[in-house]
C-alpha positions as a Markdown table, in Angstrom:
| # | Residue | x | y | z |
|---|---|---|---|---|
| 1 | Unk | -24.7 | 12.7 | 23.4 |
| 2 | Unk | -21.2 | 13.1 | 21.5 |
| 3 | Unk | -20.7 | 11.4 | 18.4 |
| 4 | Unk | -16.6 | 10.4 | 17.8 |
| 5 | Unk | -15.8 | 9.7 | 14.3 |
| 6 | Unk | -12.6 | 7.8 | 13.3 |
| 7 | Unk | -11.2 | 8.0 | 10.0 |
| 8 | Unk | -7.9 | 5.3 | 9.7 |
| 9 | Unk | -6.5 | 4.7 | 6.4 |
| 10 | Unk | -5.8 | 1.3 | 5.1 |
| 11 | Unk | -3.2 | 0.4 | 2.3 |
| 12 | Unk | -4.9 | -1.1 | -0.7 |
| 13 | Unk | -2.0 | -3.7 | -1.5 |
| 14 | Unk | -1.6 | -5.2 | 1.8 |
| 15 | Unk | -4.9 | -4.4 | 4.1 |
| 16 | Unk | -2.8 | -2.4 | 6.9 |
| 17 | Unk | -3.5 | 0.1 | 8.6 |
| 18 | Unk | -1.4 | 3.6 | 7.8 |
| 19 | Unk | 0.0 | 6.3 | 9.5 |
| 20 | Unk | 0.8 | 8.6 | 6.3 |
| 21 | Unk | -1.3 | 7.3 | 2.7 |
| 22 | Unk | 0.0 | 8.0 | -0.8 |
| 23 | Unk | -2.3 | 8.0 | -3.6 |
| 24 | Unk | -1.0 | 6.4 | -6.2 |
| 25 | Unk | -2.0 | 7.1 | -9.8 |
| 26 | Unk | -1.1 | 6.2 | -13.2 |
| 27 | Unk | -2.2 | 5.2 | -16.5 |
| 28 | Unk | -2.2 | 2.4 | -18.4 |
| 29 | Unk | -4.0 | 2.0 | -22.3 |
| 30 | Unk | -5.7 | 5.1 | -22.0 |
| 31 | Unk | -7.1 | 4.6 | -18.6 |
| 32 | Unk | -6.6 | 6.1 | -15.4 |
| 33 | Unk | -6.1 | 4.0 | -12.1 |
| 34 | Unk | -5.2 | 4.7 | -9.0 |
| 35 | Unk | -4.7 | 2.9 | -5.4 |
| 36 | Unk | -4.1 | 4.1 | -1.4 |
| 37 | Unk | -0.5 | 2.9 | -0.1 |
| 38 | Unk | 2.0 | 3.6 | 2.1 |
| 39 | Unk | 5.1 | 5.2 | 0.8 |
| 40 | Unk | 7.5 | 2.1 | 1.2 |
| 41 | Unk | 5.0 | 0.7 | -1.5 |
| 42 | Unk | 5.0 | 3.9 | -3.3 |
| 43 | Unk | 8.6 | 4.2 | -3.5 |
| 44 | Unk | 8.8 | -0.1 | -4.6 |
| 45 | Unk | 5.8 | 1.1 | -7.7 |
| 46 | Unk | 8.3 | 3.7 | -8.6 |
| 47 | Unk | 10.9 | 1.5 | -8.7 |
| 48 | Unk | 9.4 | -1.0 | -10.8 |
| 49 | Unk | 8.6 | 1.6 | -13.4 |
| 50 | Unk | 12.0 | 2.5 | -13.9 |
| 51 | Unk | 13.5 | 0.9 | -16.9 |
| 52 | Unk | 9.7 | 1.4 | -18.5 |
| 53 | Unk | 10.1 | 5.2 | -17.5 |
| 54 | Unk | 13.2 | 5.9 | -18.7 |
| 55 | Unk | 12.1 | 4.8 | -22.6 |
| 56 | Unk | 8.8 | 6.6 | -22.2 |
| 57 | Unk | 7.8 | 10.1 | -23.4 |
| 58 | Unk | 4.7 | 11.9 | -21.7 |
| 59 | Unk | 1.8 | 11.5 | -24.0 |
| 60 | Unk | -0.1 | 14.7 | -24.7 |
| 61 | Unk | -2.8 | 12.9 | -26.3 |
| 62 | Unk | -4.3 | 15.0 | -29.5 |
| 63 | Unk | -4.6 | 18.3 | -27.5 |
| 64 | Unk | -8.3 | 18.8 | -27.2 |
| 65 | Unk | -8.6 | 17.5 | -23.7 |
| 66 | Unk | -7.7 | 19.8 | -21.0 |
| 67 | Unk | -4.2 | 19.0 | -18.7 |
| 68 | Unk | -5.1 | 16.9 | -15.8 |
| 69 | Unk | -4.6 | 18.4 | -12.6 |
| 70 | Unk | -3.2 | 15.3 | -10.9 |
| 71 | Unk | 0.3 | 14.8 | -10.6 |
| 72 | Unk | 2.5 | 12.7 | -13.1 |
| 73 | Unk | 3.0 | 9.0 | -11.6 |
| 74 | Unk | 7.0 | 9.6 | -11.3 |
| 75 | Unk | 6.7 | 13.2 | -9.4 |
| 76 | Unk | 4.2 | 11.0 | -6.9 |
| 77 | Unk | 6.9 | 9.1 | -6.8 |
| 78 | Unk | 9.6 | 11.5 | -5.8 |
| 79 | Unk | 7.6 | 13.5 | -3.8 |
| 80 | Unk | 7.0 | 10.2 | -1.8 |
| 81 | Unk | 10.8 | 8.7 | -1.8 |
| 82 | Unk | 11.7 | 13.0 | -0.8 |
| 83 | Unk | 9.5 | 12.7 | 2.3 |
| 84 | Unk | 10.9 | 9.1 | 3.3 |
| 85 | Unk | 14.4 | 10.2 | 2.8 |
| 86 | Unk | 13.6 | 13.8 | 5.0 |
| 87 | Unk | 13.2 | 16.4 | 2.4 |
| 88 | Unk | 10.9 | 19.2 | 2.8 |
| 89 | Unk | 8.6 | 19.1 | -0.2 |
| 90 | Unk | 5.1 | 21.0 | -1.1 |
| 91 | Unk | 2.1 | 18.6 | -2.5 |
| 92 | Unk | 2.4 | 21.1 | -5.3 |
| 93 | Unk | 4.4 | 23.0 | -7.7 |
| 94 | Unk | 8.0 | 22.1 | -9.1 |
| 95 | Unk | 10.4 | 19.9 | -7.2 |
| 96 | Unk | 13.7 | 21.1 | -7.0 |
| 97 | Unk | 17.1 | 19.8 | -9.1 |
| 98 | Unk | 18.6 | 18.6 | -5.8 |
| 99 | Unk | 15.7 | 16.3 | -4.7 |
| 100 | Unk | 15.3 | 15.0 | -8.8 |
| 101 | Unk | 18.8 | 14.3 | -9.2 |
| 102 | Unk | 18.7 | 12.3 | -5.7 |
| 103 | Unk | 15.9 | 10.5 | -6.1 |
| 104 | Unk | 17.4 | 9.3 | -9.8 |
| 105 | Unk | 20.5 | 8.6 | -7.8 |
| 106 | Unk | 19.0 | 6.4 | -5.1 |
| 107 | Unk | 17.0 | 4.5 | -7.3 |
């Protein structure tokens, strides 16, 4: 007998069903949180975190914990808004000028 497993992803803001997930992370008083979305959410947590962003340094913290390996909330965030908007992005690595300056432009 065949055994037919089915994986379907499901946005953690509204309870839909998804085509393409984002993982969505950021922190808040020291702790880490993260949700599943679709990028049209993504891009509207982005958004929201605008005026808070642009008044924000990163936080290093004292410099005895190790860099995290997950991504910075904002370059989610552009990375997500990139793919909407038909850029050609990698999950990974630095994100070009061109696709900073127009994300920052569009939003």
């Amino acid at each position: 007998m065949a055994t037919k497993k089915i994986v379907r992803f499901v946005d953690d803001l509204d309870g839909s069903e998804l085509d393409e997930a984002v993982t969505v992370v950021f922190g808040l008083n020291g702790k880490q949180y993260e949700f599943d979305t679709s990028p049209a959410h993504a891009k509207e947590f982005a958004q929201s975190l605008q005026k808070y962003l642009a008044v924000s340094r990163v936080a290093n913290g004292s410099g005895n914990e190790r860099p995290s390996k997950r991504a910075h909330p904002r370059t989610q965030a552009i990375r997500a808004w990139a793919r909407e908007n038909g850029y050609e992005i990698s999950n990974r690595g630095r994100i070009s000028s061109e696709i900073v300056a127009a994300f920052e432009a569009a939003v």
